[in-house]
N, C-alpha and C positions, 0 to 999 in steps of 0.2 A: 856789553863786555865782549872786547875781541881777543880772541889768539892767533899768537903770529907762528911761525915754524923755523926756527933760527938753523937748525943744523941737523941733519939726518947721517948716521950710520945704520947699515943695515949688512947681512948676508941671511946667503940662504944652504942649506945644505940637503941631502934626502935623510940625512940619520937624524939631522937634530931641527927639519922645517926653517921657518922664518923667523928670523930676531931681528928686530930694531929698536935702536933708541933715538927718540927725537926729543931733541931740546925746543920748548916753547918758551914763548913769553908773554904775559895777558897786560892788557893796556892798564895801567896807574898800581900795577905789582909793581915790588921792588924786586924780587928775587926773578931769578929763571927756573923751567921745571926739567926734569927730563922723563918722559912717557917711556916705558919697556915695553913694545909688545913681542908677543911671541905668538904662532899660529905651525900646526903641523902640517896644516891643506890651505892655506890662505883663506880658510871662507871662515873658520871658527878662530876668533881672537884672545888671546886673554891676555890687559894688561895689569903693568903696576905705576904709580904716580909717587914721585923722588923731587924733593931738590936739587936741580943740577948742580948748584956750588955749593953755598953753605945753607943753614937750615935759616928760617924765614919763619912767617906769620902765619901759623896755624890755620886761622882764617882766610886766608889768603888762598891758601893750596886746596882746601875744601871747596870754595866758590870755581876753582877749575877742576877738580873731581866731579860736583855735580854738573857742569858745564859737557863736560866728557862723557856721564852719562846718561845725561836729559836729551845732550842734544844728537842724534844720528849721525848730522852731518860733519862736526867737530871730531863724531869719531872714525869717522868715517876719511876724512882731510889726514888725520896719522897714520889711518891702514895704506890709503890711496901710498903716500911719501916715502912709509915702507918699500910698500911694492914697488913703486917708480925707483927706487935709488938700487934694487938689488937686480931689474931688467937694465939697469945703464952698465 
């Protein structure tokens, strides 16, 4: 199972830390997702997992929730695109 990273918004501010939202896509989903994170120091993250457009397969959204939090480096790929998109 892969995810792909279709589209990153992000800013950062000192009052309100780092917010980003990135839209994924996982190979044989029909839906896209969109990841929120938010982080006040960049080093502590907390996200939340949305359908990006309309609401989809249950099942579906679950297998890339656990994918998000089994895998390090998955979660790791969204904090990275965060950051990368609010240093450009």
């Amino acid at each position: 199972m892969s995810m792909r990273i279709i589209n990153v918004k992000a800013s950062h501010s000192k009052d309100k830390g780092y917010l980003g939202h990135v839209e994924v896509g996982m190979d044989g989903h029909k839906s896209t997702y969109e990841v929120t994170l938010q982080s006040d120091d960049s080093r502590n993250w907390n996200y939340s997992l949305n359908f990006a457009k309309e609401s989809g397969s249950e099942e579906e959204i679950e297998q890339l929730e656990d994918l998000i939090e089994e895998d390090d480096d998955v979660f790791n790929a969204l904090v990275d695109a965060v950051l990368d998109k609010v240093s450009k």
